[in-house]
N, C-alpha and C positions, 0 to 999 in steps of 0.2 A: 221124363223120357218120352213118354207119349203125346207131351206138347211139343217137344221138338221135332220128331217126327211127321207129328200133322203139322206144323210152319212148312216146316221142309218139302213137302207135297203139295201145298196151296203156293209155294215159291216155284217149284217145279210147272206146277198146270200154267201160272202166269208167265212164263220165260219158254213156255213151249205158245204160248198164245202169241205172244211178244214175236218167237221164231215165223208163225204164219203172217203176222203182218208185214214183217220185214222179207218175207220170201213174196208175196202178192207184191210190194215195193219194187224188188230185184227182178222180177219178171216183167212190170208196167214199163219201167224203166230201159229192159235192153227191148223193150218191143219200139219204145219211142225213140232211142237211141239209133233203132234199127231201119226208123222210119228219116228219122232228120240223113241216114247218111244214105239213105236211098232218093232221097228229095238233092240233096248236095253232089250225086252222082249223077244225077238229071243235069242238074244246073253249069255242072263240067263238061255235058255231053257224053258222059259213059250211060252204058243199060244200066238200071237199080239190080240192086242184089237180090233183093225183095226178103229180105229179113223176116222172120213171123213165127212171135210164140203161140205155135201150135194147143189150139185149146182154150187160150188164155184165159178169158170171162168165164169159162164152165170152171176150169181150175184155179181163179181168183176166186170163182163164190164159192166151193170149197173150201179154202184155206177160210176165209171169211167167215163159214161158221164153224169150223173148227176152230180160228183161236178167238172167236165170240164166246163158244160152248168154253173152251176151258179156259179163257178167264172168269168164267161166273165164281168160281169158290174164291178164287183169291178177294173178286169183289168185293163179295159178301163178309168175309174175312176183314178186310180193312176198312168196311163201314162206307164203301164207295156207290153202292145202290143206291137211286133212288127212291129213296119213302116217303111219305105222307104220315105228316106227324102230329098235327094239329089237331088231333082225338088226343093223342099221347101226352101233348102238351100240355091240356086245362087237367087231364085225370093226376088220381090222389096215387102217389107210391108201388100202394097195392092194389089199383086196380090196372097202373102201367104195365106192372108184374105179369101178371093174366094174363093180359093183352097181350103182349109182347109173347108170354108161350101159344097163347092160342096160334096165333100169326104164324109162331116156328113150326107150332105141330101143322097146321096145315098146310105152308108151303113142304113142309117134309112128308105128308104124304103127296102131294100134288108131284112133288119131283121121284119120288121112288114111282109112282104109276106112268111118271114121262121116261125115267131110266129105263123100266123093265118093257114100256114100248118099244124105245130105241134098240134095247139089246135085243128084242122079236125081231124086230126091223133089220137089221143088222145081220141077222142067223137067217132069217128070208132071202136076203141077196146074196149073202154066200152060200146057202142052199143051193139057190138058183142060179149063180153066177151070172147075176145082172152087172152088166158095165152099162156106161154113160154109150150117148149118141155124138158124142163130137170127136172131132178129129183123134185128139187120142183115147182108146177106149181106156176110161177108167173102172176097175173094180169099183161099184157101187159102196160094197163094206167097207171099203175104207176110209171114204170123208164121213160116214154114218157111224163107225167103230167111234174115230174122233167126237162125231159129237155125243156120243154112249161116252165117253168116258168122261168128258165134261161134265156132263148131267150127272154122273155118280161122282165127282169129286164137290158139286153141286149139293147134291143127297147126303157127304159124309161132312161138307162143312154145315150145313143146315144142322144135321143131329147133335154135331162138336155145339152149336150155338146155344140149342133147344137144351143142351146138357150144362152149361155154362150160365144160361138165366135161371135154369132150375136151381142149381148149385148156389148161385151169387145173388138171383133176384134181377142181374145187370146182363144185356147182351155182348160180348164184349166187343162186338163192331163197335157198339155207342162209344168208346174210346176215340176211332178213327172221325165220327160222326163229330163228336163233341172240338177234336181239333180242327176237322174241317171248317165249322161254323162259327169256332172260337165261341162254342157256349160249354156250358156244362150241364145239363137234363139230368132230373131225376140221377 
């Protein structure tokens, strides 16, 4: 039950990631669209329309680390990170084992100390109702919420992981890992 659950939420964070790059797309695209038919309305001798998504680059790198930030768990989840394995590879079983929780415990605290910045971070600008400087003013908190919640979907597949090599001995990204690379480790 509780596997399903956590799939179903690392599916979600990836297809809400999946939605920002496809919205940074849909916005590039009518700004260019907006641009070729103001160039084509030159060239008929009409005035340009002058087309322009308002913002654009402030609200493209937004979206950009919002669905950065919440693809990390699905990543992590499918074994799609890159790592450095080459210590992991010559070590025996048991001392992979180790290794392998050390590495989860510490990127699990490194990321609950980045989550619980973000959420400061986040409770400061909606405190203070910081908006952005460009054209349209954006609530601060909310491309920062975004990336707060990545980080903690981040923070809850790291533990699911750190709970799974404890349990197995095995991470179970190395599944995703191992058909990547068409091997089989440890």
């Amino acid at each position: 039950m509780m596997r399903a659950i956590l799939d179903r939420f690392y599916a979600l964070t990836l297809y809400l990631a999946a939605a920002c790059l496809v919205l940074i797309g849909v916005l590039v695209g009518a700004q260019v669209i907006g641009r070729i038919a103001d160039t084509l309305l030159k060239l008929f001798g009409y005035p340009p329309y002058g087309f322009l998504v308002a913002s654009l680059a402030e609200i493209g790198g937004y979206l950009l680390a919002a669905g950065s930030f919440l693809a990390l768990a699905a990543t992590l989840k499918r074994g799609a990170h890159i790592r450095v394995t080459v210590v992991l590879g010559i070590a025996s079983a048991r001392v992979r084992r180790w290794l392998e929780l050390w590495v989860l415990a510490a990127g699990t605290t490194f990321v609950a100390y980045v989550s619980y910045s973000l959420i400061a971070l986040v409770y400061d600008s909606y405190r203070f109702k910081e908006i952005s400087y460009g054209l349209i003013p954006v609530p601060l908190a909310i491309p920062q919420a975004a990336m707060a919640a990545g980080a903690i979907a981040l923070l809850i597949a790291l533990v699911d992981e750190l709970a799974a090599t404890w349990r197995t001995g095995r991470p179970s990204f190395r599944t995703g890992e191992d058909s990547a690379l068409g091997t089989r480790e440890g």
